[in-house]
C-alpha distance (Angstrom), angle and dihedral (degrees) to the residues before:
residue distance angle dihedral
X1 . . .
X2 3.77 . .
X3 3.71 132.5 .
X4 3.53 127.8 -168.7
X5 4.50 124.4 -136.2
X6 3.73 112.4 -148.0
X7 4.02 94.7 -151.5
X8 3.64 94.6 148.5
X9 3.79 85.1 91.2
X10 4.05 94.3 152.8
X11 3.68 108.2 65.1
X12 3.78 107.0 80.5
X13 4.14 98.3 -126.0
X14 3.81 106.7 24.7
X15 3.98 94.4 86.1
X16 4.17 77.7 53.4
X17 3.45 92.6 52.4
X18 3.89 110.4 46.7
X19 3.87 87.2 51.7
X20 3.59 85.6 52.7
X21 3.83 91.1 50.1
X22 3.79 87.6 41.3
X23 4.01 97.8 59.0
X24 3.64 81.3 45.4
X25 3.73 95.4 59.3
X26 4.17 88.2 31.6
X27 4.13 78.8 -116.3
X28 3.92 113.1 152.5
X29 3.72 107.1 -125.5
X30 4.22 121.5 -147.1
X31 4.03 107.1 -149.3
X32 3.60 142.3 158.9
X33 3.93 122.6 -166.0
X34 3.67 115.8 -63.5
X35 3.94 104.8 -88.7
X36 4.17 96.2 40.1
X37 3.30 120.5 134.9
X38 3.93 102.6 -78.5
X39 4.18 82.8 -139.9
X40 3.67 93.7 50.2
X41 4.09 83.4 52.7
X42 3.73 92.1 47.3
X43 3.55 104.5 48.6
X44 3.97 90.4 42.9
X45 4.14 84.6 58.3
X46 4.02 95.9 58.7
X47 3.67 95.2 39.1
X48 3.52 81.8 46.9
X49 4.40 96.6 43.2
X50 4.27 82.6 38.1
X51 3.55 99.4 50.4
X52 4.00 127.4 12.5
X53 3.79 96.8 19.4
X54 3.73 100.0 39.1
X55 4.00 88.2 -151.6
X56 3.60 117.0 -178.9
X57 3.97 93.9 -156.2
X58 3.83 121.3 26.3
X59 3.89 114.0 -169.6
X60 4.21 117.6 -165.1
X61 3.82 119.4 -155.7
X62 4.20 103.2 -150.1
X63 3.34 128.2 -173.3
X64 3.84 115.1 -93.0
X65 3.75 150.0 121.3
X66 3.92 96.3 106.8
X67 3.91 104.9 81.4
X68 4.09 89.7 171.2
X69 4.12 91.1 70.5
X70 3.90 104.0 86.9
X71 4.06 93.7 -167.2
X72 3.96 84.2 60.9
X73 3.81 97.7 47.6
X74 3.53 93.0 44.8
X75 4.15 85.2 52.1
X76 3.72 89.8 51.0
X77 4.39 86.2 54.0
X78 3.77 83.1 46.7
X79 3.92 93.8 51.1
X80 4.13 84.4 52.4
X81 4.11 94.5 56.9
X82 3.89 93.0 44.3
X83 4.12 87.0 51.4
X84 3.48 99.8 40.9
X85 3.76 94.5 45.7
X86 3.79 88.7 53.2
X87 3.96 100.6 45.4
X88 3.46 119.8 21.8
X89 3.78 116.7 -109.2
X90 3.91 84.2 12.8
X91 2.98 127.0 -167.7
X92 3.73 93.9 42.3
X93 4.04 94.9 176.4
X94 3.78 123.3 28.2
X95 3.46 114.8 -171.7
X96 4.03 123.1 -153.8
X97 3.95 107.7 -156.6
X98 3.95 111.1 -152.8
X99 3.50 129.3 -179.7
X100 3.85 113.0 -127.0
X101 3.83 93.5 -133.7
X102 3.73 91.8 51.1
X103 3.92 92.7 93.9
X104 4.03 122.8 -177.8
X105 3.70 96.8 -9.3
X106 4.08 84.9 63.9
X107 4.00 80.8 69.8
X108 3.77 86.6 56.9
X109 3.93 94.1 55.0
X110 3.78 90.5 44.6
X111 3.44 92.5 60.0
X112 3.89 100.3 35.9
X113 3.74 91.2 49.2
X114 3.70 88.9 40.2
X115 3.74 89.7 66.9
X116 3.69 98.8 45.4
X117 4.14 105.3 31.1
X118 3.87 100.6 32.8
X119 4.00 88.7 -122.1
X120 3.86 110.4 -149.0
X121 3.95 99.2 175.9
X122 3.58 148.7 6.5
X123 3.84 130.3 -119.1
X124 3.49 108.7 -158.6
X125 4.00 115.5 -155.7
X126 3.64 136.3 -171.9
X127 4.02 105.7 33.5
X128 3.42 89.0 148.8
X129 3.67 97.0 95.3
X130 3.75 137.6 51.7
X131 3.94 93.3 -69.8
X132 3.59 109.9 94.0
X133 3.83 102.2 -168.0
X134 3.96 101.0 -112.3
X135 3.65 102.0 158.5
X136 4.18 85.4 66.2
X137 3.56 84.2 87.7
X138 3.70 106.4 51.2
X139 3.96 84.2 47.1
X140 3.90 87.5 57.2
X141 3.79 92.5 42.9
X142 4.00 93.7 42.6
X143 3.88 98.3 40.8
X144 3.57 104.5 8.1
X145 4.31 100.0 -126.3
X146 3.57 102.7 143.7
X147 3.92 118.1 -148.1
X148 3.87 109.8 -103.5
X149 4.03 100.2 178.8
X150 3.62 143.6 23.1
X151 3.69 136.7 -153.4
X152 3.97 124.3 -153.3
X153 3.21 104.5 168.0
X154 3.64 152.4 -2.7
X155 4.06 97.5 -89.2
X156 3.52 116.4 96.1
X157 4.07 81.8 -117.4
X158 3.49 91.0 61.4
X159 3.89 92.7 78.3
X160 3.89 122.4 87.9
X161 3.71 148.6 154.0
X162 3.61 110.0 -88.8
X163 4.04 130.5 -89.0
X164 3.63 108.4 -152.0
X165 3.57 85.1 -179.8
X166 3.79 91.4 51.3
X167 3.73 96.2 36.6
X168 3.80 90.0 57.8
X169 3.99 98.5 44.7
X170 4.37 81.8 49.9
X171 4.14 83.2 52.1
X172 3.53 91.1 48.3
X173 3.38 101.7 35.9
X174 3.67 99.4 -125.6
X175 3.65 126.4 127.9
């Protein structure tokens, strides 16, 4: 059973959009108004996957993508504390979500959420186009955070574990 945390409580349409994507998947989604306290939203979403749902994976969207606003990266640390002091060892997966176009300045959020998050993979999204998602391997050679997933698309289908082997022969153009 999964449930989904809509922590990403400060951009105006993403609490809209994971409940979307959650009625899609038939997901239960915990969420506050936008503009809560992304903690508050957080540490409602385990009690809620620990107690009442009984979830055996809970998965928490948090607000991200700009690594040069200090108020958010400090959030992000805060997120961390109210996890860990919840579940032991929590959070046991953080997931960094880059866009494949992004280019050299995804090396940038690596590290910078890196440092505040703990970031222990990538997800890269939007290999669909022309961008092919390059600067995934400087990040693994630099910091060493593997990509775990891959979106292609905007179907729920479109989302998979990564292919190195794939992912490279896209890069190089080979087939």
């Amino acid at each position: 059973r999964v449930l989904l945390g809509a922590a990403d409580t400060f951009r105006a349409a993403a609490v809209e959009q994971l409940k979307i994507w959650g009625e899609r998947a038939s997901v239960e989604v915990i969420a506050h108004n936008p503009g809560a306290d992304p903690g508050a939203v957080l540490f409602d979403a385990m009690r809620a996957s620990q107690e009442s749902r009984q979830a055996d994976l809970l998965l928490v969207d948090t607000a991200g993508r700009l690594q040069t606003k200090f108020n958010l990266m400090k959030e992000l640390e805060k997120l961390k504390t109210v996890a860990n002091k919840q579940v032991h060892r929590a959070p046991h997966e953080v997931l960094l979500v880059l866009d494949a176009s992004t280019g050299q300045n995804a090396i940038s959020q690596a590290k910078a959420f890196g440092a505040s998050a703990g970031v222990t993979g990538i997800v890269l999204t939007k290999l669909d186009g022309t961008s092919k998602g390059g600067v995934v391997l400087s990040i693994k050679r630099e910091l060493g955070v593997p990509v775990r997933f891959v979106g292609t698309g905007e179907r729920i289908d479109d989302f998979a574990l990564f292919d190195p082997v794939a992912f490279v022969d896209g890069l190089l153009g080979e087939e």
